[in-house]
C-alpha positions in Angstrom: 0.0 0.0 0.0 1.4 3.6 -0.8 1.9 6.3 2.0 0.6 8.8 -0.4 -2.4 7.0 -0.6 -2.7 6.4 3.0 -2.0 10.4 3.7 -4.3 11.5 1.0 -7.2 9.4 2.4 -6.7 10.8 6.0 -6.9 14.1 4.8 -10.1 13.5 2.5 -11.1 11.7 5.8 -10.2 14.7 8.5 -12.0 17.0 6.4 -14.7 15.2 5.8 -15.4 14.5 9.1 -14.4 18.3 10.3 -16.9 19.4 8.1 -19.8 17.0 9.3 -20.3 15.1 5.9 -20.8 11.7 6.2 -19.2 9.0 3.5 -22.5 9.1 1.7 -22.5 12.7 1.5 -19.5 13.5 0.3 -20.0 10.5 -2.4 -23.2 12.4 -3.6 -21.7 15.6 -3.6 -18.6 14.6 -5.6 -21.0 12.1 -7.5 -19.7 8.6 -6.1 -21.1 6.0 -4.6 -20.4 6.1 -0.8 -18.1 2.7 -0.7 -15.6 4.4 -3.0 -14.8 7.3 -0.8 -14.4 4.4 2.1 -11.9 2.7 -0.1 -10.2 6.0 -0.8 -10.2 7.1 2.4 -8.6 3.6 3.7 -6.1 3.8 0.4 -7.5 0.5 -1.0 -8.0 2.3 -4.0 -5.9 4.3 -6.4 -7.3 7.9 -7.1 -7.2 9.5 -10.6 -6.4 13.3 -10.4 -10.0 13.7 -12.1 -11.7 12.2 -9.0 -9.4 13.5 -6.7 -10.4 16.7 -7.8 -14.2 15.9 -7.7 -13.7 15.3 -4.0 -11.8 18.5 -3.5 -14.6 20.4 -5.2 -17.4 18.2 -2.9 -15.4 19.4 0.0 -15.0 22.9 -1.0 -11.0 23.0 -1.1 -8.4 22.6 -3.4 -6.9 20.2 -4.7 -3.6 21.4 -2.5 -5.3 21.0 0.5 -5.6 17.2 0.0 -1.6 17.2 0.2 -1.1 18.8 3.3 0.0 15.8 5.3 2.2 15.4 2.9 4.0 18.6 3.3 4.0 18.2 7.1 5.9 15.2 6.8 8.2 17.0 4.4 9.1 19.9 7.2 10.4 17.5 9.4 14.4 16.5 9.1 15.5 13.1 8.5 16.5 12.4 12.1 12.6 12.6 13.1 12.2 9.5 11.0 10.4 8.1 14.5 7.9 11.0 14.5 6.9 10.4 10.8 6.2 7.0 11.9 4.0 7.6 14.5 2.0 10.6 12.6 1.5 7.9 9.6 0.3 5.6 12.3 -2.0 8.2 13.6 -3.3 9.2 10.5 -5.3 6.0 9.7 -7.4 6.2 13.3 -9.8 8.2 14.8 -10.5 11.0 17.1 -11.2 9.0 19.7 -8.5 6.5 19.3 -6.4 8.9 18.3 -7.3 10.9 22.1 -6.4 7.3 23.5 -2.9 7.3 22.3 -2.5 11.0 23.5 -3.6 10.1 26.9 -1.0 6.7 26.8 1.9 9.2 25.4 1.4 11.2 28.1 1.5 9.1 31.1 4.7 7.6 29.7 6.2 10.9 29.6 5.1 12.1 33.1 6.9 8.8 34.2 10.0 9.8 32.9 9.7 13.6 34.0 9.1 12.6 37.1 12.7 10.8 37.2 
């Protein structure tokens, strides 16, 4: 599976869900059926820059704005190769799982400022 792919569906994903749309929305708006935006959005499926920019349009952004993981990742140096791991990781969860990890991260820190 590509990282692209994975990053590009998270974002579609985040602002999706930021904006309140559900999968079936967005697929109506960008005039798909709803299980092709879930397999875009999980990067089972390869995107054609035509549809890509459908769902840009549906989600009033441009096409740029799909990439923006992508450029995050891009700012960080080569040493943070452990922190690109861990934002990829995060990228294919949830809010709420995504909370859960925060709240596990930061116990294991306090333990270790409290040494």
């Amino acid at each position: 599976m590509s990282e692209l792919l994975d990053l590009v569906g998270a974002r579609i994903r985040d602002i999706r869900k930021a904006q309140g749309l559900s999968q079936e929305v967005l697929a109506e708006k960008a005039g798909f059926n709803s299980s092709y935006i879930g397999f875009i959005e999980r990067a089972e499926r390869n995107i054609s820059l035509k549809n890509l920019e459908k769902i840009a349009a549906a989600l009033n952004v441009g096409v740029g704005e799909l990439f923006t993981y992508m450029q995050e990742k891009s700012e960080l140096s080569d040493d943070d190769e452990n922190v690109k791991r861990l934002i990829s990781l995060l990228r294919k969860h949830d809010s709420d799982e995504i909370s859960m990890a925060l709240n596990v991260i930061t116990e294991i820190f306090k333990t270790y400022d409290r040494k």
